[in-house]
C-alpha positions as CSV (number, residue, x, y, z in Angstrom):
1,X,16.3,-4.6,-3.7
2,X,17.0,-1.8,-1.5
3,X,14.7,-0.6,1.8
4,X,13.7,2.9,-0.4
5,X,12.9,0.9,-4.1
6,X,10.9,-2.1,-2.1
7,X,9.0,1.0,0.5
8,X,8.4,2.7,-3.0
9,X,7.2,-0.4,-5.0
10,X,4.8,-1.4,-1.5
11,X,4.1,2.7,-1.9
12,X,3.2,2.4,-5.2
13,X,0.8,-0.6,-4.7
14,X,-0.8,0.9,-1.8
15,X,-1.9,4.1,-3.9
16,X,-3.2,2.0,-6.6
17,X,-5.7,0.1,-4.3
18,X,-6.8,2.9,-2.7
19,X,-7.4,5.0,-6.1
20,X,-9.0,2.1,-7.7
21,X,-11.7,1.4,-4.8
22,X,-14.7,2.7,-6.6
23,X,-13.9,0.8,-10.0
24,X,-13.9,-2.7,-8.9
25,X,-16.6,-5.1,-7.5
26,X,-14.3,-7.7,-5.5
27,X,-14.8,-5.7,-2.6
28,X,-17.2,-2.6,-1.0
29,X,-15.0,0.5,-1.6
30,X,-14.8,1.2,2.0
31,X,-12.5,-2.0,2.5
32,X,-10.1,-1.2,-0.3
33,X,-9.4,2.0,0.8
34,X,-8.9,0.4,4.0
35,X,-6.4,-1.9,2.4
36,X,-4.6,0.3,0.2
37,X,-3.7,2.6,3.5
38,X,-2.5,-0.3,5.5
39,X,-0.6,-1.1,2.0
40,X,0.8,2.3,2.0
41,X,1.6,2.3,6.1
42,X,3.5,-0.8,5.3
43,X,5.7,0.6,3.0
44,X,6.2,3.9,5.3
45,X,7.3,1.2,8.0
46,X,9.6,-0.5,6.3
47,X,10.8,3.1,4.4
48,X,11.8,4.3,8.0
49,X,13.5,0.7,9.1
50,X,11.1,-0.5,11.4
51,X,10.4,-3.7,9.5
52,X,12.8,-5.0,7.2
53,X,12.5,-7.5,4.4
């Protein structure tokens, strides 16, 4: 898998969490926005080719 489809899969996963946060009860919707925008500043990092997988 290339750097842009695994930044964009991360990406995708990130959004998800963090547009989800108010419809599930695992945890308060302050930490899974939290989450979901480390989620999606993992993906940015490794979109730009400071971290590589």
């Amino acid at each position: 898998m290339n750097r842009n489809l695994s930044a964009f899969v991360i990406g995708l996963v990130g959004a998800a969490m963090t547009l989800f946060a108010y419809s599930q009860t695992l945890v308060s919707p302050n930490q899974s926005i939290a989450i979901g925008l480390l989620v999606l500043m993992f993906g940015l990092l490794i979109k730009e080719g400071f971290i590589s997988l």
